[in-house]
py3Dmol code that shows the C-alpha trace and the ligand (Angstrom):
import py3Dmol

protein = """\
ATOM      1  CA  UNK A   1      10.206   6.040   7.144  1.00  0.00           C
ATOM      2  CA  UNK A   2       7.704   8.037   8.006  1.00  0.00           C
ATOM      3  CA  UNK A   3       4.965   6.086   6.253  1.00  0.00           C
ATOM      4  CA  UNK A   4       5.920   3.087   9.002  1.00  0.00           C
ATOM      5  CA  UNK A   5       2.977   3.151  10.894  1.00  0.00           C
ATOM      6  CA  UNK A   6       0.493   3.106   8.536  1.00  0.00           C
ATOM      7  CA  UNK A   7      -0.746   0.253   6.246  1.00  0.00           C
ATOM      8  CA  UNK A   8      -2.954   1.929   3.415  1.00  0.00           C
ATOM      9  CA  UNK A   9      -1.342   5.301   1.960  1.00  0.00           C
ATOM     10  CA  UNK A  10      -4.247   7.196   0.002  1.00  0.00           C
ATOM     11  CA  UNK A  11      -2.333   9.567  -2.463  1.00  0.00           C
ATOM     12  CA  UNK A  12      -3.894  12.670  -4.081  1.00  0.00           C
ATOM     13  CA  UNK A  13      -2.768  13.480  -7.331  1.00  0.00           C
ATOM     14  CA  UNK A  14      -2.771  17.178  -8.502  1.00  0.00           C
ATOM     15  CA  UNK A  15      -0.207  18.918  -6.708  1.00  0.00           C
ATOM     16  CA  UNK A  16       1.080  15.705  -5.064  1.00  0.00           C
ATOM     17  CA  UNK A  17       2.394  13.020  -7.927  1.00  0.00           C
ATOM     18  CA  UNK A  18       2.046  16.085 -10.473  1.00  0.00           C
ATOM     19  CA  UNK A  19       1.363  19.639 -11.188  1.00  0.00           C
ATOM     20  CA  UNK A  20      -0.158  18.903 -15.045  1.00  0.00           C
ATOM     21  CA  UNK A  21       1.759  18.493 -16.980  1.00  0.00           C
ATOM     22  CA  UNK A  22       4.741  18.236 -14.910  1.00  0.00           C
ATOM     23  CA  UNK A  23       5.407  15.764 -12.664  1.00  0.00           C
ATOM     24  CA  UNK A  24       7.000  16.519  -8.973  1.00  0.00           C
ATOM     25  CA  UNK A  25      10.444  15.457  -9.006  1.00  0.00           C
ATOM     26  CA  UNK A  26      10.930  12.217  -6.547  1.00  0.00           C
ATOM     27  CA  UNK A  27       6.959  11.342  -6.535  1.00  0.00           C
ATOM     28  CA  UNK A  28       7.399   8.140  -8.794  1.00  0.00           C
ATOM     29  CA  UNK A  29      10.654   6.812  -6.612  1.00  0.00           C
ATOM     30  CA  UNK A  30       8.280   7.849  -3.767  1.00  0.00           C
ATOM     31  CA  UNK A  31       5.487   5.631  -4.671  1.00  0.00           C
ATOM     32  CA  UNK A  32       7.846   2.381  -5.699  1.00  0.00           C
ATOM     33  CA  UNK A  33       9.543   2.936  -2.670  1.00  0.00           C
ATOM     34  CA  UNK A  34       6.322   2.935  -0.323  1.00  0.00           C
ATOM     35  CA  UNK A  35       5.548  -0.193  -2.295  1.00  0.00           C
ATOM     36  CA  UNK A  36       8.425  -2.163  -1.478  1.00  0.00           C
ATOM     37  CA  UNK A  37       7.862  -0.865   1.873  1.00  0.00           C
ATOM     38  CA  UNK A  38       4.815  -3.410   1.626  1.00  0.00           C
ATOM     39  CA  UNK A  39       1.975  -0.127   1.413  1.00  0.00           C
ATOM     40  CA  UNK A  40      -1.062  -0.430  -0.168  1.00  0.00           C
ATOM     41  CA  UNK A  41      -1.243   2.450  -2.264  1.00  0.00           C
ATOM     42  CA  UNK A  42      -5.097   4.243  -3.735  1.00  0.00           C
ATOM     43  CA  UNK A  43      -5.012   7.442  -6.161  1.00  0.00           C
ATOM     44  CA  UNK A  44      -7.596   9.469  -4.771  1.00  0.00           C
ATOM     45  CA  UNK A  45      -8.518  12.177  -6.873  1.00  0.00           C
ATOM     46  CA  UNK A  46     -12.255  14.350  -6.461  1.00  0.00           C
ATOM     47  CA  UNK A  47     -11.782  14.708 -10.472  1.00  0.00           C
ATOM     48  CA  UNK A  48     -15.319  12.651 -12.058  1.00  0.00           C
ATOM     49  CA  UNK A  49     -14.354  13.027 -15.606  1.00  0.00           C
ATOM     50  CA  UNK A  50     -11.502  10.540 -16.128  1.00  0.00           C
ATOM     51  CA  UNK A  51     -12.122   7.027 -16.387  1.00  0.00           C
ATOM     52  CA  UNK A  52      -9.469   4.830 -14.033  1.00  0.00           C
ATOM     53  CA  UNK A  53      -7.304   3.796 -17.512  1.00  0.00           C
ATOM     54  CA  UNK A  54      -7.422   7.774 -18.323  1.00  0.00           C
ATOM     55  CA  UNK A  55      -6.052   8.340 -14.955  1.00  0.00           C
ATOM     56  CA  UNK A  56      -3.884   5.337 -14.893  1.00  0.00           C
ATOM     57  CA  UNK A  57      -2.756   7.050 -18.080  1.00  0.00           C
ATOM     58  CA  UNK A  58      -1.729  10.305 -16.657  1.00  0.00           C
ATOM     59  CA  UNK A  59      -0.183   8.727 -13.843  1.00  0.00           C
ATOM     60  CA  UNK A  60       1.904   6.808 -16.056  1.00  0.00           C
ATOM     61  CA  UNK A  61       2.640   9.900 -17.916  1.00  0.00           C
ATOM     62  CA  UNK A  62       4.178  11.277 -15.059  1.00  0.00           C
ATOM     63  CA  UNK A  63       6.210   8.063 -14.277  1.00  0.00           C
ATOM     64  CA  UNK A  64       4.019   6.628 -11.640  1.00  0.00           C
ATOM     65  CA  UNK A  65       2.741   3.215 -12.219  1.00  0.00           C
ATOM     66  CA  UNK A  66      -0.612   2.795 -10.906  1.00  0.00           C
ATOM     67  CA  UNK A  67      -3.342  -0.337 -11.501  1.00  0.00           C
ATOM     68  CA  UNK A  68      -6.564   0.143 -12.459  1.00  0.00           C
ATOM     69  CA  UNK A  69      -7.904  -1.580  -9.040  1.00  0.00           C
ATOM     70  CA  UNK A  70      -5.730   1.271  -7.295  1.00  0.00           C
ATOM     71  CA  UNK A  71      -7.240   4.178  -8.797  1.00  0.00           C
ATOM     72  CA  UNK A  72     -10.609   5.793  -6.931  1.00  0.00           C
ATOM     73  CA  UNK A  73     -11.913   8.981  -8.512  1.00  0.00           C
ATOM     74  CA  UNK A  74     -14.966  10.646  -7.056  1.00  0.00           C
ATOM     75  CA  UNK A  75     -17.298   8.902  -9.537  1.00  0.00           C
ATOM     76  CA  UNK A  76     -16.294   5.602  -8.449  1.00  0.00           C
ATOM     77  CA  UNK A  77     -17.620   6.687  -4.731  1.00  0.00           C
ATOM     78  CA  UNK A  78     -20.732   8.198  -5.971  1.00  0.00           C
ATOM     79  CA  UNK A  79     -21.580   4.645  -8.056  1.00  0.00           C
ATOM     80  CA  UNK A  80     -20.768   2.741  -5.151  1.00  0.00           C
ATOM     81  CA  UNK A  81     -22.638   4.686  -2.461  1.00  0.00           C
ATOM     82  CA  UNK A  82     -25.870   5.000  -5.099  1.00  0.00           C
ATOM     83  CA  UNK A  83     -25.934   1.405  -6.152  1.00  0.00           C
ATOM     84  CA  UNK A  84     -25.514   0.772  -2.287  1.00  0.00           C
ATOM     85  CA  UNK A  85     -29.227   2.529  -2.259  1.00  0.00           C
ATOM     86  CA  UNK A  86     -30.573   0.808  -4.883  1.00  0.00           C
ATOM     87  CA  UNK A  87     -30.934   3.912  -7.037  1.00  0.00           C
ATOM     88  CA  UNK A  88     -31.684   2.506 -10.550  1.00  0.00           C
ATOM     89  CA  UNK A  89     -31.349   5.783 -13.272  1.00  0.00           C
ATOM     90  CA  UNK A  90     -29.858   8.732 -13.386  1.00  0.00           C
ATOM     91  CA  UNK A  91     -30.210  11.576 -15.294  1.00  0.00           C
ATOM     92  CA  UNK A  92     -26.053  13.045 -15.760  1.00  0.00           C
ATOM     93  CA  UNK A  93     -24.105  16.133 -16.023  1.00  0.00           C
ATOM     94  CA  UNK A  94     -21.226  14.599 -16.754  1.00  0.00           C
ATOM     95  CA  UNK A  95     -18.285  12.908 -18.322  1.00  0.00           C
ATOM     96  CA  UNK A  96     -17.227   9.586 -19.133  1.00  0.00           C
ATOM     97  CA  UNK A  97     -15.613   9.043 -16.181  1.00  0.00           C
ATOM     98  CA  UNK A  98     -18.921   9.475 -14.487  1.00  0.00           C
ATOM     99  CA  UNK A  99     -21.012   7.702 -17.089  1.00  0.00           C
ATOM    100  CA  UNK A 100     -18.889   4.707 -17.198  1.00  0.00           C
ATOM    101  CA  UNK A 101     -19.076   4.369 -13.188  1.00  0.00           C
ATOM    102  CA  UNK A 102     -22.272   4.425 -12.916  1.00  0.00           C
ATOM    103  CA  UNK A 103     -23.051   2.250 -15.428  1.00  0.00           C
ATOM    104  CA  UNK A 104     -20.755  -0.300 -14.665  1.00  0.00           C
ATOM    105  CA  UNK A 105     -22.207  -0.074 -11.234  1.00  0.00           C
ATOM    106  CA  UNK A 106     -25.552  -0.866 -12.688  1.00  0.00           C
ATOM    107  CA  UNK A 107     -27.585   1.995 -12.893  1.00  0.00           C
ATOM    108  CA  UNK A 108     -28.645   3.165 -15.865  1.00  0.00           C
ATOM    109  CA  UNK A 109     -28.090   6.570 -17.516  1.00  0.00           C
ATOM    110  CA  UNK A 110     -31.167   8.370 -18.589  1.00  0.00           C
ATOM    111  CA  UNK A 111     -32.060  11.162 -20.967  1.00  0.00           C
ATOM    112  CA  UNK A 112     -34.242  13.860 -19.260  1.00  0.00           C
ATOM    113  CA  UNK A 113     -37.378  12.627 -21.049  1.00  0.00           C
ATOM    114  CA  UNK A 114     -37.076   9.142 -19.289  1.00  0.00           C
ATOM    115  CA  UNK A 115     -40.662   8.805 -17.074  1.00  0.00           C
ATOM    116  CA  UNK A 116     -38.019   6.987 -14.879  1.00  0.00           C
ATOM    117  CA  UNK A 117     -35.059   9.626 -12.888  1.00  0.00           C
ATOM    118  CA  UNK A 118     -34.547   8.458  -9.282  1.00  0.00           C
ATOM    119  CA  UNK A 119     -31.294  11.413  -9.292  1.00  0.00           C
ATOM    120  CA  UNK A 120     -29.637  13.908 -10.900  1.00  0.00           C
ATOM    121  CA  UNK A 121     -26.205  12.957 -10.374  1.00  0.00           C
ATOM    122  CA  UNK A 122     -23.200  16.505 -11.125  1.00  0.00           C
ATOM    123  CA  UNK A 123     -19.896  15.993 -12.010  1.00  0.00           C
ATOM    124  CA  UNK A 124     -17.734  18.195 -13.890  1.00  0.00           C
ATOM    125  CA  UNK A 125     -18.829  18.762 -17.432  1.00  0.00           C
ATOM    126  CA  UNK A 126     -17.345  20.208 -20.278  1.00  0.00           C
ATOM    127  CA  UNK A 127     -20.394  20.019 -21.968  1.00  0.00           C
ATOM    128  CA  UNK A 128     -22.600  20.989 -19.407  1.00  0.00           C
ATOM    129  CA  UNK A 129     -25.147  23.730 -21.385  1.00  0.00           C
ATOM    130  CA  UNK A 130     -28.171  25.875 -20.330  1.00  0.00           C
ATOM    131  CA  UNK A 131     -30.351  22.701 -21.811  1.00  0.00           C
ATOM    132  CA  UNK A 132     -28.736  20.320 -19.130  1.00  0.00           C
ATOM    133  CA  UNK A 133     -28.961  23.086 -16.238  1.00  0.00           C
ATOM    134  CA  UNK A 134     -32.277  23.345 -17.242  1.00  0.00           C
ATOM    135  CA  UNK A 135     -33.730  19.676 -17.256  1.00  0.00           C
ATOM    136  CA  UNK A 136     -31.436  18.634 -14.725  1.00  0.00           C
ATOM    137  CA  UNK A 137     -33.116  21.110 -11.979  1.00  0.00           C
ATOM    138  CA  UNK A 138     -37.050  20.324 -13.741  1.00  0.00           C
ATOM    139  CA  UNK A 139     -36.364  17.102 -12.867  1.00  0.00           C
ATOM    140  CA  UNK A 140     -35.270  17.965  -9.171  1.00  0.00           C
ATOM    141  CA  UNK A 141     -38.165  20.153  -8.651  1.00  0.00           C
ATOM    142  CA  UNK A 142     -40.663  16.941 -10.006  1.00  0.00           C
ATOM    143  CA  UNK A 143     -38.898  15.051  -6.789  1.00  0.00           C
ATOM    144  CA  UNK A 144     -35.459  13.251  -8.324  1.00  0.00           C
ATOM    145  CA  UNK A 145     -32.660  13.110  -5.596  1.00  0.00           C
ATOM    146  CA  UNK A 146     -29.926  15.616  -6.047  1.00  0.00           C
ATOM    147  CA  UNK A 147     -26.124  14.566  -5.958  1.00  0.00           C
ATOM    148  CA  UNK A 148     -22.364  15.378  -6.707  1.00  0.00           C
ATOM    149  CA  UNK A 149     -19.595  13.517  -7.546  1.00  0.00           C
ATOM    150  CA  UNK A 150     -17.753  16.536  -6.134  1.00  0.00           C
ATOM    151  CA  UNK A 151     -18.277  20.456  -5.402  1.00  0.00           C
ATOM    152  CA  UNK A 152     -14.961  21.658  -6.314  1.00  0.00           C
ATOM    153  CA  UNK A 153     -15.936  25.857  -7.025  1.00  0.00           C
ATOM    154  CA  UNK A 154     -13.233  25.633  -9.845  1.00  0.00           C
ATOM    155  CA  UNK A 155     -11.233  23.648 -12.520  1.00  0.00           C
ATOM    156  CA  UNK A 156      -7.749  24.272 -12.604  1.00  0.00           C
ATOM    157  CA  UNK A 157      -7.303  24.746 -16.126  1.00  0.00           C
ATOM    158  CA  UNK A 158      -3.939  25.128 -18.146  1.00  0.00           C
ATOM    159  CA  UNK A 159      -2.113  28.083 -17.608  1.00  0.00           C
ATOM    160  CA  UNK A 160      -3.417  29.120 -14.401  1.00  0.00           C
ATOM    161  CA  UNK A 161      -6.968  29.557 -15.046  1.00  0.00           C
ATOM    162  CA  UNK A 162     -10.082  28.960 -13.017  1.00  0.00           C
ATOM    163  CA  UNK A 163     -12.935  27.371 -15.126  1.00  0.00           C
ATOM    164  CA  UNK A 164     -16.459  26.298 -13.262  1.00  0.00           C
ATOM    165  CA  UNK A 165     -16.022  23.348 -11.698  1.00  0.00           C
ATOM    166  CA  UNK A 166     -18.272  20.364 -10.877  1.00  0.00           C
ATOM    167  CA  UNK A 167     -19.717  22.467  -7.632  1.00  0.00           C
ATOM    168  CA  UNK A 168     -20.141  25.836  -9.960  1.00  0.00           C
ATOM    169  CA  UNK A 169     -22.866  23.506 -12.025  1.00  0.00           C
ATOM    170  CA  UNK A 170     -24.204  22.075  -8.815  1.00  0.00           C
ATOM    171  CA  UNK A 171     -24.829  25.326  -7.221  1.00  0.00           C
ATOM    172  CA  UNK A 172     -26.800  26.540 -10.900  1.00  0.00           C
ATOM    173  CA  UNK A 173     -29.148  23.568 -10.067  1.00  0.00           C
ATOM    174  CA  UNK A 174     -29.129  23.901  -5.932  1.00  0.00           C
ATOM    175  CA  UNK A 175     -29.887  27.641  -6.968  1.00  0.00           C
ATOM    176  CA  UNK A 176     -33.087  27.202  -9.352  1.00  0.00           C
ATOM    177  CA  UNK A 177     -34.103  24.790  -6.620  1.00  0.00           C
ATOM    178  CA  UNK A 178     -33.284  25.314  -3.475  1.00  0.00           C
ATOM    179  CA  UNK A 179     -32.562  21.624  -3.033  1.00  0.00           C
ATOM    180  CA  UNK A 180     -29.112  20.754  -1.600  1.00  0.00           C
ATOM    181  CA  UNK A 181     -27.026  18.177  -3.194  1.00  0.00           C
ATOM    182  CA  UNK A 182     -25.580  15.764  -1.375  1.00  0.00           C
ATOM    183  CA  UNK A 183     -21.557  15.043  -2.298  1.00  0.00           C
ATOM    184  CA  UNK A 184     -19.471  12.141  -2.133  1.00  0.00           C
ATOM    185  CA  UNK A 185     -15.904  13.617  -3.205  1.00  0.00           C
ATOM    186  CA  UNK A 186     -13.446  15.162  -1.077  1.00  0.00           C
ATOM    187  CA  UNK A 187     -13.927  16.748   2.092  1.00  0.00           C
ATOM    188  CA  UNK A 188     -17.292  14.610   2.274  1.00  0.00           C
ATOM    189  CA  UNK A 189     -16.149  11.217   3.651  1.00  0.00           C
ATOM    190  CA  UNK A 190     -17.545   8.906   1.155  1.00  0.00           C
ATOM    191  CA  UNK A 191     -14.449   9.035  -1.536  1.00  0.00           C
ATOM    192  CA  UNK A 192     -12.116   8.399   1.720  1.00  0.00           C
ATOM    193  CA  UNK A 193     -13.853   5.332   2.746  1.00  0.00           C
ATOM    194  CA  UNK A 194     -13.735   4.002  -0.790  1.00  0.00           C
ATOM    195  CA  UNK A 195     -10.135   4.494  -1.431  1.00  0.00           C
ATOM    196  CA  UNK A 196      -9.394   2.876   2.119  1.00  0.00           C
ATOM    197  CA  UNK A 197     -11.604  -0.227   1.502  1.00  0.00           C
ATOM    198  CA  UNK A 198      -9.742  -0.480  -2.115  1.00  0.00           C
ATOM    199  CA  UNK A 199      -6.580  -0.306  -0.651  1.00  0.00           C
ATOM    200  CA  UNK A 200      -7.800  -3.832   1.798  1.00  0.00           C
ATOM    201  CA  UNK A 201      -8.065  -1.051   5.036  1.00  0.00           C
ATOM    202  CA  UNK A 202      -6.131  -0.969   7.562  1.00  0.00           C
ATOM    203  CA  UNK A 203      -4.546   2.044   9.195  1.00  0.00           C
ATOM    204  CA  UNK A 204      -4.542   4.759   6.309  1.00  0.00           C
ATOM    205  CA  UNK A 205      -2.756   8.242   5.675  1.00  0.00           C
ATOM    206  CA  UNK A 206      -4.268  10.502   3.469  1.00  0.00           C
ATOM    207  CA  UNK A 207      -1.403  12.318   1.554  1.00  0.00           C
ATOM    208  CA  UNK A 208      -2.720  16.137   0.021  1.00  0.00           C
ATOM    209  CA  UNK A 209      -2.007  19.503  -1.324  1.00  0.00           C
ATOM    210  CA  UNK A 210      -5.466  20.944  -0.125  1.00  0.00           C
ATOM    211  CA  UNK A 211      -6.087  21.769   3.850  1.00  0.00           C
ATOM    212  CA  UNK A 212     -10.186  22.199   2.483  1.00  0.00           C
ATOM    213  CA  UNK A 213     -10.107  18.802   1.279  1.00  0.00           C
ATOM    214  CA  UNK A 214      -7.712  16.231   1.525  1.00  0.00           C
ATOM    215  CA  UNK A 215      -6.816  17.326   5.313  1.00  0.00           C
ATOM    216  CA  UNK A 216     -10.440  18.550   6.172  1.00  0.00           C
ATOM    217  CA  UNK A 217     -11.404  15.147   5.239  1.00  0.00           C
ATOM    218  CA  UNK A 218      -8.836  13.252   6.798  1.00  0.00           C
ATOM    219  CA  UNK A 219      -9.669  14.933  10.301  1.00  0.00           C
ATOM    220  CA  UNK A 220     -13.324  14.087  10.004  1.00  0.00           C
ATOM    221  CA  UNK A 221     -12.901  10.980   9.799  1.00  0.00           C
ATOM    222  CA  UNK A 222      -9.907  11.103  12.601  1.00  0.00           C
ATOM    223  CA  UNK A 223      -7.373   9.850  10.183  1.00  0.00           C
ATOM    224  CA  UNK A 224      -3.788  10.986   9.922  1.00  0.00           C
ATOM    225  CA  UNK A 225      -2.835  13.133   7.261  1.00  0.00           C
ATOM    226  CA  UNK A 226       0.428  14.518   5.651  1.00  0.00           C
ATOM    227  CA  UNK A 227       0.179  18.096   4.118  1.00  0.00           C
ATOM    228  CA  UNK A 228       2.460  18.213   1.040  1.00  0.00           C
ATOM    229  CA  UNK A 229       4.002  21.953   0.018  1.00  0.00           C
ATOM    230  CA  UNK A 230       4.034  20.973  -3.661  1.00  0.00           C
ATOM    231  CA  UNK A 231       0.483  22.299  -4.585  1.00  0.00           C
ATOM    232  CA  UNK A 232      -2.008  24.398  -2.671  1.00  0.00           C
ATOM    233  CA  UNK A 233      -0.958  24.986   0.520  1.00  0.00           C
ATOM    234  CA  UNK A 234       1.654  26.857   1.778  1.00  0.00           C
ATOM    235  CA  UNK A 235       3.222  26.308   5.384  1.00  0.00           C
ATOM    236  CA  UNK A 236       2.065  29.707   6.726  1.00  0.00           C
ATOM    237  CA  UNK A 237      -1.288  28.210   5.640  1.00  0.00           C
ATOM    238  CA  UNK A 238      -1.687  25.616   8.172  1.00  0.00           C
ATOM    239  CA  UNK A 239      -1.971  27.817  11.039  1.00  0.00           C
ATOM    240  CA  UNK A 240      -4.604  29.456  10.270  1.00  0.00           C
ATOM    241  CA  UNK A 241      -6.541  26.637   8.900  1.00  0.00           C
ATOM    242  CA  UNK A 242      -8.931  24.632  11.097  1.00  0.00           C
ATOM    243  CA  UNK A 243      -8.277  21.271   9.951  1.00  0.00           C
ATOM    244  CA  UNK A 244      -4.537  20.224  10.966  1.00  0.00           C
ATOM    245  CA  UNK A 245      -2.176  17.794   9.306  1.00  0.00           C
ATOM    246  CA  UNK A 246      -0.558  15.528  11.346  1.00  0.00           C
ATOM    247  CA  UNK A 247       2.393  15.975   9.355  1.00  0.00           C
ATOM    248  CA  UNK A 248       3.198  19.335   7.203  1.00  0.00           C
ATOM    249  CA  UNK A 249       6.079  17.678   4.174  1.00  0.00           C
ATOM    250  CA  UNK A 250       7.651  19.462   1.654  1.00  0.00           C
ATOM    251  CA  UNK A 251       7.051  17.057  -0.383  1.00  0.00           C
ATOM    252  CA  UNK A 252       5.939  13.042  -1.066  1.00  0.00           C
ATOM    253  CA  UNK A 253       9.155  11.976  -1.467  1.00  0.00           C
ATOM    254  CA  UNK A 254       9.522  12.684   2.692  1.00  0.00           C
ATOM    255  CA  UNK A 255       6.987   9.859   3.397  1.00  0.00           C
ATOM    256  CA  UNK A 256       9.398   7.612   2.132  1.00  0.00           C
TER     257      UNK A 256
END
"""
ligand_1 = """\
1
MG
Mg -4.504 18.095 -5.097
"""
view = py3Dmol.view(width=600, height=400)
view.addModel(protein, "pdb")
view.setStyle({"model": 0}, {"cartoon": {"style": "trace"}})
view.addModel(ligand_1, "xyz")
view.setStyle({"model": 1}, {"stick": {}})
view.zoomTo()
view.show()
C-alpha cells in the first residue's frame, strides 16, 4: 500500500475523514485498514475549540474510531510548547478545548484583571466580544506575550459559510498592537511535531485537504505528504501552488 514506507500516518480531519456532517465514503475502512497495517495513526486538526473526547466524538460519528491519546488539536500544541517555557497564566480567547489544554498542562487561566498575564493565548471563539478584543490587546500593549492556537482567516460554518476564524480575532489584537502573534497550528510546525511525537515518531506522512496548511507544513519540515481531492484542493491546484505533495490521492482510502 502506499502508506508502506511510512511508520506514523498524521490524518487531518475536515475534508479528509469527513466533510461535517458527512463522512467520506471509505475513510473509516481506510483508517482500520492502516491500523492493521501496524500504523500509528494521530488526528491532526488546527481546530482549538474541541476537547480530544469532543473530537473523538465526531470522529466516531463519522465511523472512525479514534483514542483519546491519538487525537492532537492545535490547543494541545500550544499547551505543550507554553508549558515547555514555563509560561504560568494566560489570559484566553477561547473555547474549552483551549481552556482545558492549557490547564491540564498547568498553566492557569486568568481573567484580564489578574496582576499576573505572562500571554494572551487566541483560539477560535464563539464568544469572543469587543470586551475580550479589548483587554486581550491592553494586556499585550502592558508587555504579555502574544500567541495562537491557530490563524485560520475563516470558520467553515454549516452551509457553506465563512465565519471569522481564530486568525480573524488574532489579527483584531495584532492590529490594535502591532505585536505579531506567534502560532503553533498548521502550517507553523509546532502541531506537526506534536502529532508525530504522539504517534511514538518515526517516519510520518501528513495526509490533507489544504496545500496552505497541511502540505505547506509538511514540506517545511521535509516530510512527505499526500494531497487528498476530497476537501480543498483541487488537482489543477497543485501546480500552481508552491508547496508540493508528494502524492496528489483522490481520496484516503488510496493510502490504503
Ligand atoms: Mg482539512
Amino acid at each position: 500500500m502506499l502508506a508502506d514506507p511510512y511508520d506514523a500516518i498524521l490524518l487531518d480531519l475536515d475534508g479528509v475523514l469527513y466533510r461535517w456532517p458527512e463522512p467520506i465514503p471509505g475513510a473509516a475502512d481506510a483508517v482500520a485498514a492502516l491500523r492493521e497495517a501496524g500504523k500509528r495513526i494521530a488526528f491532526v486538526t488546527n481546530n482549538s475549540s474541541r476537547t480530544p473526547v469532543q473530537v473523538i466524538e465526531r470522529l466516531a460519528s463519522a465511523g472512525v474510531e479514534a483514542k483519546p491519546e491519538e487525537v492532537v488539536t492545535s490547543a494541545l500544541a500550544t499547551a505543550t510548547v507554553l508549558a515547555e517555557r514555563g509560561i504560568g497564566s494566560a489570559f484566553v480567547i477561547g473555547e474549552e478545548g483551549l481552556l482545558e489544554a492549557l490547564t491540564q498542562a498547568g498553566i492557569a487561566v486568568v481573567n484580564a484583571s489578574s496582576h499576573d498575564v505572562d500571554i494572551v493565548v487566541v483560539g477560535f471563539d464563539r464568544g469572543a466580544d469587543y470586551t475580550k478584543l479589548k483587554d486581550a490587546s491592553v494586556l499585550v500593549e502592558r508587555g504579555a506575550g502574544l500567541v495562537a492556537s491557530n490563524a485560520d482567516a475563516s470558520f467553515p460554518a454549516p452551509g457553506g459559510e465563512s465565519w471569522p476564524g481564530a486568525g480573524a480575532l488574532l489579527a483584531a489584537i495584532e492590529t490594535t498592537t502591532g505585536t505579531r502573534g506567534e502560532v503553533f497550528g498548521k502550517p507553523e510546525t509546532p502541531l506537526f511535531e506534536r502529532a508525530l511525537a504522539s504517534a511514538g515518531g518515526g517516519r510520518p506522512l501528513v495526509v490533507g485537504d489544504r496545500l496552505d496548511t497541511d502540505i505547506a507544513g509538511a514540506s517545511r519540515l521535509g516530510w512527505d505528504s499526500a494531497l487528498v481531492l476530497t476537501g480543498d484542493a483541487r488537482r489543477e491546484d497543485v501546480e500552481s501552488s508552491p508547496w508540493k505533495p508528494t502524492f496528489v490521492i483522490a481520496d484516503v482510502a488510496d493510502l490504503a
